[in-house]
Each structure stands twice: as C-alpha cells, then as structure tokens.
C-alpha positions as CSV (number, residue, x, y, z in Angstrom):
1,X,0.0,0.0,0.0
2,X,3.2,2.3,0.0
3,X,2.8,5.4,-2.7
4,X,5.2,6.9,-4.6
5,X,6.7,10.5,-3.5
6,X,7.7,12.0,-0.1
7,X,4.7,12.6,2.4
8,X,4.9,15.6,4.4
9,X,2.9,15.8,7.9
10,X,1.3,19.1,8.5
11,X,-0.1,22.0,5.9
12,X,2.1,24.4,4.7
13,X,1.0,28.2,4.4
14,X,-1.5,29.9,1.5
15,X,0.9,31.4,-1.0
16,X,-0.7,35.0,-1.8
17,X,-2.3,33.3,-5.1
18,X,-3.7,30.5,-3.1
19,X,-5.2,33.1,-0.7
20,X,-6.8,34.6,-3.9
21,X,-7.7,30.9,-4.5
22,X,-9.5,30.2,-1.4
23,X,-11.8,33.0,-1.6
24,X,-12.9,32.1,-4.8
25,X,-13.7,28.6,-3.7
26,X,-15.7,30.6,-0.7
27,X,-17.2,32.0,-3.0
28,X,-18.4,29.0,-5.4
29,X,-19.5,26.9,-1.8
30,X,-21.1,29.6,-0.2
31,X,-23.0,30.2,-3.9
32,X,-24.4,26.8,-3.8
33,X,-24.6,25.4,-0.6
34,X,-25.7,28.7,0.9
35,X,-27.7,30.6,-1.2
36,X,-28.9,27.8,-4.0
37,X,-29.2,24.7,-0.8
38,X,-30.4,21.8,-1.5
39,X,-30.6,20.5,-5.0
40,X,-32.0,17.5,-6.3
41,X,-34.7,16.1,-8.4
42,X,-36.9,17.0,-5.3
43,X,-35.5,20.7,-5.7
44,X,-36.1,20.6,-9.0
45,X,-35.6,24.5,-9.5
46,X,-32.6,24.7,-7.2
47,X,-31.0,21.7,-9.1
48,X,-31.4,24.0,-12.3
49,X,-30.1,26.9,-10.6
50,X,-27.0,25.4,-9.7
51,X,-26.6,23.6,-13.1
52,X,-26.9,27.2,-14.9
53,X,-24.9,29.0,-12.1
54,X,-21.8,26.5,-13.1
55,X,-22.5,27.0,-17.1
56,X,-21.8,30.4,-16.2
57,X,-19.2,30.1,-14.5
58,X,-17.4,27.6,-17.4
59,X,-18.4,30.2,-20.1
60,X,-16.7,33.2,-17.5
61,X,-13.5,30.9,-17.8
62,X,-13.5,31.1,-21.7
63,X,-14.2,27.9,-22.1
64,X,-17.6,26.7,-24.5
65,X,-20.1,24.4,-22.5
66,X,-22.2,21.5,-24.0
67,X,-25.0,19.6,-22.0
68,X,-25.3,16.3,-22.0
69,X,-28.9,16.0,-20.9
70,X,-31.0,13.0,-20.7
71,X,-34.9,12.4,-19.3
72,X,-35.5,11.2,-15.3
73,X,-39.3,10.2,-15.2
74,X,-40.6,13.1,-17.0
75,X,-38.1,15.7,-16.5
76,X,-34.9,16.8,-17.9
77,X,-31.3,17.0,-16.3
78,X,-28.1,17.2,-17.5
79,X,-24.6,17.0,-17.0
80,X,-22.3,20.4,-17.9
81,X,-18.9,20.3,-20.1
82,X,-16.7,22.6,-20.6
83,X,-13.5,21.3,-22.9
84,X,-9.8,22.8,-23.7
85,X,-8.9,21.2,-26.9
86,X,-5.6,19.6,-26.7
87,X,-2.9,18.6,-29.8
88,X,-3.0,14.9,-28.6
89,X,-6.7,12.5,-28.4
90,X,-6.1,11.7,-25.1
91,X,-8.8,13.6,-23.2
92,X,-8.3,14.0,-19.1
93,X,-11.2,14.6,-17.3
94,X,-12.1,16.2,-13.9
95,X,-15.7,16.2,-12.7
96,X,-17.5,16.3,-9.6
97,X,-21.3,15.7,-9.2
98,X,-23.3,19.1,-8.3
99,X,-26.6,17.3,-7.0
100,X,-26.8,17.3,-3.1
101,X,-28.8,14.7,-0.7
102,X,-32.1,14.9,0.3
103,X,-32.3,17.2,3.4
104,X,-28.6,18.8,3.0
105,X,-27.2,21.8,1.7
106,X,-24.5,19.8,0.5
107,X,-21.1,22.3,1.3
108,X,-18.6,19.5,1.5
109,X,-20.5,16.6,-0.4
110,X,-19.9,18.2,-3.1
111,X,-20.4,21.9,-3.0
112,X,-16.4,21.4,-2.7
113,X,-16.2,19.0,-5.3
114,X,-17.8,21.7,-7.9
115,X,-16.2,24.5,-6.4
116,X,-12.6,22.8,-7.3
117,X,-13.5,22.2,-10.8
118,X,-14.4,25.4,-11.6
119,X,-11.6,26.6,-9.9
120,X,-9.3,24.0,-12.1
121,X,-11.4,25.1,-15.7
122,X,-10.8,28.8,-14.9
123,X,-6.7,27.8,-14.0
124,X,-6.5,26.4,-17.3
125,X,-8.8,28.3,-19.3
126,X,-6.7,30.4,-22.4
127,X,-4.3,27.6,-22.2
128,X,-2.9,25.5,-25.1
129,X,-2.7,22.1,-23.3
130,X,-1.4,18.7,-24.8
131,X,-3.9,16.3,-23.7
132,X,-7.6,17.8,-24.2
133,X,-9.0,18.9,-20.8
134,X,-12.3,17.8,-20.1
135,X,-14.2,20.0,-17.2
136,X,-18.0,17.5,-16.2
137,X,-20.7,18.1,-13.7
138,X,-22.3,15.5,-12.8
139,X,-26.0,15.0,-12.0
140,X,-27.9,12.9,-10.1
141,X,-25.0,11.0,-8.3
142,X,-26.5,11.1,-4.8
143,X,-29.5,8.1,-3.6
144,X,-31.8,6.8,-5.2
145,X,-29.3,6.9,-8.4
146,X,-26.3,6.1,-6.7
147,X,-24.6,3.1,-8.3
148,X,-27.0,2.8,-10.6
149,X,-27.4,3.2,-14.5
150,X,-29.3,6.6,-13.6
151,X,-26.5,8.8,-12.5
152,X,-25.2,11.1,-14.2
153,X,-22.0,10.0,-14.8
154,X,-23.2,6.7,-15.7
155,X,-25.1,8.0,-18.6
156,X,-22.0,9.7,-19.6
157,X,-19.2,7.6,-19.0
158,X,-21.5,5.5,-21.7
159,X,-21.7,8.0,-24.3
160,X,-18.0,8.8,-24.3
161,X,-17.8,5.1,-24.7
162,X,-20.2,5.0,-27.2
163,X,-18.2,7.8,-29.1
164,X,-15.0,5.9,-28.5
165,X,-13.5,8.8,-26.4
166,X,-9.8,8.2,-25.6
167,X,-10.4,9.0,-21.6
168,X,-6.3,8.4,-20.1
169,X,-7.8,9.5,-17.0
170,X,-10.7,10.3,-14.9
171,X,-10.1,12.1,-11.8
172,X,-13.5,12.6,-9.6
173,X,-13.8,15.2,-7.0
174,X,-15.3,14.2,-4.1
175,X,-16.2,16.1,-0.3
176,X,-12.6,17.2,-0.1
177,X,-12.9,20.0,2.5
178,X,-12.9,19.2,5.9
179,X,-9.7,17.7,8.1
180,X,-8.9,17.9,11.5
181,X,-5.8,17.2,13.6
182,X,-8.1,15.3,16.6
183,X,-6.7,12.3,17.8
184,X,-9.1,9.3,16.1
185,X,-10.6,11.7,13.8
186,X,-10.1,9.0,11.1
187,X,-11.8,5.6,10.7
188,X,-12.1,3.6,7.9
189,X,-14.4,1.1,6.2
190,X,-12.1,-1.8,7.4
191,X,-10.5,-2.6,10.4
192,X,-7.5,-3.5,8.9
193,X,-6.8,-0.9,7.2
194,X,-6.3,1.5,10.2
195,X,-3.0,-0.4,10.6
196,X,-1.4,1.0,7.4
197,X,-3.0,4.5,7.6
198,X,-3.1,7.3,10.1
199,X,-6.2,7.9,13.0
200,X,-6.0,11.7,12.5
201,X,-7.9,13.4,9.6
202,X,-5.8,15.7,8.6
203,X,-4.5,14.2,5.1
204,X,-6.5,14.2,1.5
205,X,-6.8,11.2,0.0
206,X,-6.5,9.6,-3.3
207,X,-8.5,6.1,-3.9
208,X,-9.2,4.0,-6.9
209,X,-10.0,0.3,-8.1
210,X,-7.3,-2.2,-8.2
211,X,-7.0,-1.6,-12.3
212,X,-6.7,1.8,-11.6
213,X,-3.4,2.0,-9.5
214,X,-1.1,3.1,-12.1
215,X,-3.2,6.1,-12.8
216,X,-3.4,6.5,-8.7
217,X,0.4,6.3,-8.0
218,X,1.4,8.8,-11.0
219,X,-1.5,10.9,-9.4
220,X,0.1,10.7,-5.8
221,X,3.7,10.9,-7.1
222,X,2.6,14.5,-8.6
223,X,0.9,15.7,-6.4
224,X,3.9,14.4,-3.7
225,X,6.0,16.2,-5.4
226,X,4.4,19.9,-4.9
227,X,3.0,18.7,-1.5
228,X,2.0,21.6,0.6
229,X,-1.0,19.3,2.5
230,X,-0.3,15.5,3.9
231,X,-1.6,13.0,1.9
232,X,-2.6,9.3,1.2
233,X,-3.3,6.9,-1.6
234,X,-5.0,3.3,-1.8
235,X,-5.9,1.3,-4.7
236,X,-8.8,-1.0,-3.2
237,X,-10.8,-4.1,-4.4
238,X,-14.0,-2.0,-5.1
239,X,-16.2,-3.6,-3.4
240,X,-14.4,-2.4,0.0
241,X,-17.0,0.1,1.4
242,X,-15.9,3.9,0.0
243,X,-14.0,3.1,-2.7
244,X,-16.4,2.9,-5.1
245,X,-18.9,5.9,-3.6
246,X,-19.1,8.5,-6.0
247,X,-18.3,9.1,-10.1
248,X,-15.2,7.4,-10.5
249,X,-17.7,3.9,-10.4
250,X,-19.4,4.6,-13.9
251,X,-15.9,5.3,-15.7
252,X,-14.6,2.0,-14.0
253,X,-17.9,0.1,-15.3
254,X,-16.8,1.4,-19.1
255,X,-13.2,0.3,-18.6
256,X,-11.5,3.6,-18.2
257,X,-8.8,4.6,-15.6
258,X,-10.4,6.8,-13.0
259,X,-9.9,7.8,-9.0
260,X,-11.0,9.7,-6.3
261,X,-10.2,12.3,-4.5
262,X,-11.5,12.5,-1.6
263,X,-11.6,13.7,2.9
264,X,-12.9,10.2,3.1
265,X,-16.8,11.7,3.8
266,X,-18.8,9.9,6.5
267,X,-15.3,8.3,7.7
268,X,-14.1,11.8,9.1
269,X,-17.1,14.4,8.6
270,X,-19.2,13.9,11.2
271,X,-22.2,16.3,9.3
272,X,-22.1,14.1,6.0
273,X,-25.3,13.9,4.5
274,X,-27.0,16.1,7.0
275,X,-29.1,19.3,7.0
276,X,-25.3,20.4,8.8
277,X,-23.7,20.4,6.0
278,X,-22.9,24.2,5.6
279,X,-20.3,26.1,3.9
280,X,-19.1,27.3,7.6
281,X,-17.8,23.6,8.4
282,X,-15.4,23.6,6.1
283,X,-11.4,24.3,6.4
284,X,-10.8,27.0,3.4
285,X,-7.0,26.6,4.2
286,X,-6.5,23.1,3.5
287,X,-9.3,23.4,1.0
288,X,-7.3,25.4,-1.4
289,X,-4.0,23.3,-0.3
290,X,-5.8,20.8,-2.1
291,X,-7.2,22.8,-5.1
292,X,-4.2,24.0,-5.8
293,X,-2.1,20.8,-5.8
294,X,-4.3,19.4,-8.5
295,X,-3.5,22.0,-10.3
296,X,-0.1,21.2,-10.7
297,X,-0.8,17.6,-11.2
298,X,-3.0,18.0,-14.3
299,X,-0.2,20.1,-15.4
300,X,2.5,17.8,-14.8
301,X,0.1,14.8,-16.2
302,X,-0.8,16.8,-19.7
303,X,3.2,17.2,-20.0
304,X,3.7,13.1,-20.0
C-alpha cells in the first residue's frame, strides 16, 4: 500500500495566489450550498439553478459548454462540459457531481467538489494544453441513483464510450474539504486498514479500483511532489465500502482509468449527509491546499 513520492505531515502556508484561490472557492461553496441549498430532483428548480450557475461560471473561464442531458421520469437533467482542446486525443477529465442529498445543503459533499472544478477550468482556461482537458458536472449522483445506470455520470461515461473517447484519465472530486488534527478523527471502512493509515484526519486522499493504480500512484507521485498538505493513496478491491462511492464507479464500469479524491466523507465528517452540512464547516486553508495541488498535477500529467 506504499505510494510513490515524499509525504509531508502538516499544511504548509496559502501562498498570496492560493489566498486569492481560497476566496474564490468561498465563494463557489457559499453560492451553492448557501444561497442555491439543497438540489436535487426534489428541488427541481434549485438543481437547475446550480446547473446554470456552473455554465456560467465555465463560459466566465473562456471555455464553450455542452449539456449532456438526458430524461428522469418526466423531467430533464443534464450533465455540464466545458473542454480545452488539446494537440494529442487523449482527453483528461475532472468532474465532480453538483446534486446534493435529500435534506442537506450539500457544502462538502460536493459543494467542494464543484467549487474545485471550476476553480481547475478557470486555472486552465486560455491555455494550449497537450492532452484535451475535459471540465463534467455531474448529476444525479446522490441516492436513489447512486450506483446505478441513472446517475449522471453513468449515462456519460456511456456515451464517451459510445463515441469511442480516448479517456487516459478520470479524476473525480469528491467532499474534499474538511480535516482535522483530533486524535481518532479517522476511521475507515475496514478494520484493517487502520493499521497501514493514520487515525487523525488531517491528510487528503486519493482512492481507486485495483485496475486503476497506475493512474493513482502517477496521481500521488505528482501531487507528492508539490506537497504543501499530507496525503494518502489506496488502490482497493471496489467492493471495500468507500472506494467505489461517487463518479469514478461509472468510468470503471466502461473500462476507463479513473480515482478519487476524496476527505474520506462519512469516515471523518461527522455532518455528511446532513441538514449540517454548511459552507461554515469547512477548512478554506487546506481546502485550497488541495485545489491547488491538482493544479499542478493536471499540469505535470498533460506534459507526459
């Protein structure tokens, strides 16, 4: 279970860019878990809200959207992309689902998730990258569609299939802003693995299926390698509770590489899928720690 790359143990400080950073992911939480709230095919309008407030914020990046919509008992929903063409077919995509539980604002899972990927699509926007870089979010991921052929993702990850789209890597954001330094603020879905990895929530971490770990050690090498935040890494039998819970499961189910990143959600937030979950819970800081080391590992992945 060893990764690749030099750990560090405790957060570095916010750079004056990453301060910048972290009040424009404030920003992007506070816009849908505080003012939009709860949205999902129950909050029918909200859910539309938030889809439109994120096509705005793709097209404020530069960057052309497309929706990939499709019909849910009667009414429409769709999944947002925004691309940056690259000189090679191999596409890279980042996506996070934008749909919250029923009875939660949904700050951390995944007002954060969203908030990162817009953050990531207006980093790159105006750039020339190698590899095409594919901005998605994703509808529809929480209960009753969860792990089912009616999420979101699911429906996509099909089409790009269908199209025969050259996906080297799918990176899903997911609940990634909330850590503590608490003794025991960690648990895990197994026993077991407690003995390999630490009791104190204070690391992000970086999961995938066992076909996957080649994309999750380059992933955790990278992101090693600008560390400014601890982290971990596990490549898991999926059927281990967690590793499969969010988008990452519909690009495994269509044969493409894909992880997660991830605060480990109900295994360290204690106001996961709660009316609790508020944009005031999260930890901005280490938030943006983590925002901004993705950023230089889709850099340093579109240069290999």
């Amino acid at each position: 279970m060893r990764m690749p790359g030099k750990n560090i143990s405790k957060p570095a400080p916010l750079s004056p860019d990453e301060v910048v950073l972290r009040e424009e992911l404030r920003a992007n939480v506070q816009k849908l878990a505080g003012e939009i709230g709860e949205r999902n095919m129950w909050h029918y309008a909200q859910l539309n809200a938030a889809a439109e407030f994120i096509e705005g914020s793709f097209s404020s990046a530069g960057l052309r959207t497309r929706r990939d919509s499709y019909d849910m008992r009667g009414q429409s929903c769709r999944n947002i992309e925004a691309e940056i063409p690259g000189v090679r077919p191999e596409i890279l995509l980042i996506g996070a689902h934008y749909d919250s539980v029923f009875g939660s604002p949904g700050a951390n899972d995944n007002g954060t998730g969203v908030a990162a990927t817009l953050a990531l699509a207006q980093h790159f926007g105006g750039r020339k990258p190698n590899h095409t870089l594919r901005f998605v979010a994703f509808v529809n991921e929480e209960p009753p569609y969860f792990l089912s052929d009616e999420m979101g993702s699911f429906i996509y990850a099909g089409r790009c299939k269908a199209r025969g789209d050259k996906i080297s890597g799918m990176i899903s954001l997911e609940t990634i802003g909330y850590f503590s330094d608490a003794p025991h603020s960690q648990t895990y879905p197994s026993p077991g693995l407690g003995i390999f990895y630490p009791n104190v929530g204070n690391f992000i971490g970086f999961v995938s299926n066992v076909h996957s770990r080649a994309l999750l050690r380059r992933v955790v090498a990278l992101f090693r390698k600008h560390a400014k935040i601890p982290s971990e890494g596990a490549a898991l039998p999926a059927f281990i509770p967690g590793v499969s819970w969010s988008d990452q499961w519909s690009f495994w189910r269509y044969g493409y590489p894909a992880i997660m990143v991830t605060d480990t959600a109900p295994f360290r937030y204690p106001y996961y899928h709660s009316s609790s979950d508020t944009p005031d819970k999260l930890d901005y800081d280490r938030f943006t720690l983590v925002v901004s080391g993705m950023q230089k590992v889709i850099e340093d992945l579109d240069n290999l």
